[in-house]
Backbone as CSV, one residue per row, in Angstrom:
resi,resn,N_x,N_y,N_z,CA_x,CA_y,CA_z,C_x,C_y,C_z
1,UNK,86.554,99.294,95.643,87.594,99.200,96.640,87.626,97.769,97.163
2,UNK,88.955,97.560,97.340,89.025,96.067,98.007,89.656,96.274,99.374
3,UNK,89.283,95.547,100.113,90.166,95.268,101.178,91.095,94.260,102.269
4,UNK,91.785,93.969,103.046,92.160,93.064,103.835,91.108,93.016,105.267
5,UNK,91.417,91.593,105.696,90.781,91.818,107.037,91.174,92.531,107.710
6,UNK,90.506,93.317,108.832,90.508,93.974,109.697,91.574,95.311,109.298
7,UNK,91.142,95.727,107.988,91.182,97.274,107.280,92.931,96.728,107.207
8,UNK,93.601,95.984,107.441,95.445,96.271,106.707,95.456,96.810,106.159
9,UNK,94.658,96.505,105.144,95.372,97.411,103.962,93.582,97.148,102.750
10,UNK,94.188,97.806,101.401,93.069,98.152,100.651,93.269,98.991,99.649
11,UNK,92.736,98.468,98.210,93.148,98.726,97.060,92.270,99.509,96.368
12,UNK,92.185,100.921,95.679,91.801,101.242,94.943,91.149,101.380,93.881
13,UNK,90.753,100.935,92.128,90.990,100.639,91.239,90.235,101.923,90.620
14,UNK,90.618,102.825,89.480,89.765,103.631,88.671,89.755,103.092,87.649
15,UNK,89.334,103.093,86.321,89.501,102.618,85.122,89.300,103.643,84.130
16,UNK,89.950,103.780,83.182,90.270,104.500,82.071,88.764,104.674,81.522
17,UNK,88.717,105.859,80.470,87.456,105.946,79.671,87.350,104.862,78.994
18,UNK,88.248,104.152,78.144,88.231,103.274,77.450,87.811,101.754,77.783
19,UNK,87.246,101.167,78.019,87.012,99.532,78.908,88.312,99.077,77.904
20,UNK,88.828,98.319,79.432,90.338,97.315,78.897,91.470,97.768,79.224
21,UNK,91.383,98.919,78.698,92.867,100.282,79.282,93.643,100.316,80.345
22,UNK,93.158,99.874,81.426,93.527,99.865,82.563,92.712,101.114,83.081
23,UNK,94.125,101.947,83.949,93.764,103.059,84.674,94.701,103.247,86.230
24,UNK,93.873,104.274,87.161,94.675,104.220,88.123,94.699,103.538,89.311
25,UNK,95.415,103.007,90.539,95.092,102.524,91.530,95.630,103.398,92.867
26,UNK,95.370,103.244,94.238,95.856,103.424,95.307,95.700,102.611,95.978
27,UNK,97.138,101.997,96.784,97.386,100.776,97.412,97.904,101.244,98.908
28,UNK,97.290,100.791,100.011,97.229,101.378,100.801,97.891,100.166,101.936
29,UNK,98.480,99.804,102.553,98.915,98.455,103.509,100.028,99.493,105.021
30,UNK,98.832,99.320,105.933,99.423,99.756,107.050,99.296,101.288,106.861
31,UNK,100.095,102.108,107.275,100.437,103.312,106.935,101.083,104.014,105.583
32,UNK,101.860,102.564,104.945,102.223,103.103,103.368,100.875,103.256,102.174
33,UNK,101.167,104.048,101.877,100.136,104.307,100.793,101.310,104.361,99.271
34,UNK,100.784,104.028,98.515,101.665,103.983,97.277,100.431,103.500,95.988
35,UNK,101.248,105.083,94.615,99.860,105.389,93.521,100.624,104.934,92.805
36,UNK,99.508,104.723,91.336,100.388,104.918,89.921,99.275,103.995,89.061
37,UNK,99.686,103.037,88.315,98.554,102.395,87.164,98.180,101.717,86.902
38,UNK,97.482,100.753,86.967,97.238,99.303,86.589,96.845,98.896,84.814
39,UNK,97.215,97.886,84.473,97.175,97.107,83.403,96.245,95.948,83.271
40,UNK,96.009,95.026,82.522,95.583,94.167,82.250,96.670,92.859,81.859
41,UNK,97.276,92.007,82.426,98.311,91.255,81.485,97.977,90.656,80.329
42,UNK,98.603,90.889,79.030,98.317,90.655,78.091,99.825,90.907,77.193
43,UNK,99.902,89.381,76.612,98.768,87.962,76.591,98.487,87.418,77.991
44,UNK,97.478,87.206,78.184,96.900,86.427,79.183,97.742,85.010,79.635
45,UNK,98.682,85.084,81.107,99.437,83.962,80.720,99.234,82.802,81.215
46,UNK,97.993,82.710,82.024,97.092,81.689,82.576,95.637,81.626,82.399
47,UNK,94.843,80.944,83.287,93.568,80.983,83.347,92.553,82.060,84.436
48,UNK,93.474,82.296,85.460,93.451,83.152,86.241,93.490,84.737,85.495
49,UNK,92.467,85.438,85.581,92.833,87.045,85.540,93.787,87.502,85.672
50,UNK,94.758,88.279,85.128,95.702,88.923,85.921,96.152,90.131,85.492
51,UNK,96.581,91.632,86.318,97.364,92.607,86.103,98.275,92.573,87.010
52,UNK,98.620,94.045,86.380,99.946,94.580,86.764,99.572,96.067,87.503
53,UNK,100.432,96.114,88.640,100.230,97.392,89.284,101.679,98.482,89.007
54,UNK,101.874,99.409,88.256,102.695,99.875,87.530,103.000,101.132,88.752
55,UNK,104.025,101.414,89.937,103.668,102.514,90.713,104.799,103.304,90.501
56,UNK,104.788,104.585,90.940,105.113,105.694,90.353,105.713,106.587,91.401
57,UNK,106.940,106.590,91.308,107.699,107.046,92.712,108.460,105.845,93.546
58,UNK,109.779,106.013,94.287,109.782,105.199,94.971,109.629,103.805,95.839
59,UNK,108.167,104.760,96.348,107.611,104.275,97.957,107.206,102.855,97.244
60,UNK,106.881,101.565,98.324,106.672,100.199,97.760,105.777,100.010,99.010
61,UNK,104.501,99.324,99.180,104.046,98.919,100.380,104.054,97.320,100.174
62,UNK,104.442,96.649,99.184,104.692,95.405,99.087,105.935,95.383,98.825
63,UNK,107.002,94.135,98.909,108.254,93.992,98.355,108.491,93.356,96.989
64,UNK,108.053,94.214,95.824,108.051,93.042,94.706,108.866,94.591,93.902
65,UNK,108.933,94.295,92.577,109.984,94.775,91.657,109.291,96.341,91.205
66,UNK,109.467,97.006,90.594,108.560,98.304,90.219,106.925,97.471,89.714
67,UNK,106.865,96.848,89.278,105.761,96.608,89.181,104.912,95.217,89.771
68,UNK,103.858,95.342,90.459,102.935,94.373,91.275,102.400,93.288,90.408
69,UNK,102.486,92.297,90.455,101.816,91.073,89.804,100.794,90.630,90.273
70,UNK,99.308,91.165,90.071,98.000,90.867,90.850,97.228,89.849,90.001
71,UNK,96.392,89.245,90.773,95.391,87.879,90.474,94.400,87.972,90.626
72,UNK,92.987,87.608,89.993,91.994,87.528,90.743,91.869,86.287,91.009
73,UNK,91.440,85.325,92.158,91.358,84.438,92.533,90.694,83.632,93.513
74,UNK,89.144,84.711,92.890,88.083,83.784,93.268,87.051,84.999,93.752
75,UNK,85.522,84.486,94.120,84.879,85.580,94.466,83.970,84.929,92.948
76,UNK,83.044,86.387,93.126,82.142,86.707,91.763,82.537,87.264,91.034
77,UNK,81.604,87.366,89.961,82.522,88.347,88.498,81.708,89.295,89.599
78,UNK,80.784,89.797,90.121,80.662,91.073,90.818,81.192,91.678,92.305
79,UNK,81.604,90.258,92.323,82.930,90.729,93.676,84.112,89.728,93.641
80,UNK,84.957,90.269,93.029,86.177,89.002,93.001,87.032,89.406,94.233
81,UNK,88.219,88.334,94.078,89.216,88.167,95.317,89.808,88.416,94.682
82,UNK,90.939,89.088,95.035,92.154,89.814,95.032,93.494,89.299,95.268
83,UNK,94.556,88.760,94.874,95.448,88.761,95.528,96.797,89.215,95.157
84,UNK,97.547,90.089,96.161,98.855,90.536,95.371,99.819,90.158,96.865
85,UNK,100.737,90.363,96.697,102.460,89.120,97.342,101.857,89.982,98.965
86,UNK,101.090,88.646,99.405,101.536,88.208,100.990,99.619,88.707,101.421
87,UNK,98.756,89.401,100.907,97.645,90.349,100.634,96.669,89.324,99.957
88,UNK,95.635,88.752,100.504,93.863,88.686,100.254,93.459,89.342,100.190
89,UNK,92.790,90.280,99.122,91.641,91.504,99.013,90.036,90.855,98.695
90,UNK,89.351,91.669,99.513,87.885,91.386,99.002,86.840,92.617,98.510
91,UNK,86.484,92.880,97.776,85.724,93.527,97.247,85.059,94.003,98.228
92,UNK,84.483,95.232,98.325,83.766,96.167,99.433,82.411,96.775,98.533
């Protein structure tokens, strides 16, 4: 689980049986909560880590397109930073 300061908000991640696959997330900011899948981007289009948050229904707790464009961007490989549009996450 990741989170924002002072609990905003806070991200989920499950991962598939498979390592790489992705899997599921729950994205939580304020009172919206909003599910569905995460990816891996690939091809890789920087140097930076990056997925995709694929959600499922509607509801949006960020303002970006059906799908979330997330980063890791900084931290450890055993606790990285997080970031998706306007959101710092830190590993918990």
């Amino acid at each position: 689980m990741w989170t924002a300061p002072k609990g905003a908000a806070s991200l989920t991640l499950t991962e598939q049986t498979a390592t790489g696959q992705g899997g599921r997330y729950t994205l939580r900011v304020g009172t919206c909560t909003e599910q569905g899948r995460w990816v891996f981007d690939y091809p890789q289009m920087s140097t930076s880590v990056q997925m995709w948050l694929h959600r499922e229904g509607e509801l949006s707790c960020v303002p970006t397109a059906p799908a979330t464009w997330v980063r890791i961007v900084g931290g450890t490989r055993a606790a990285p930073v997080i970031a998706l549009p306007g959101l710092l996450l830190t590993k918990q």
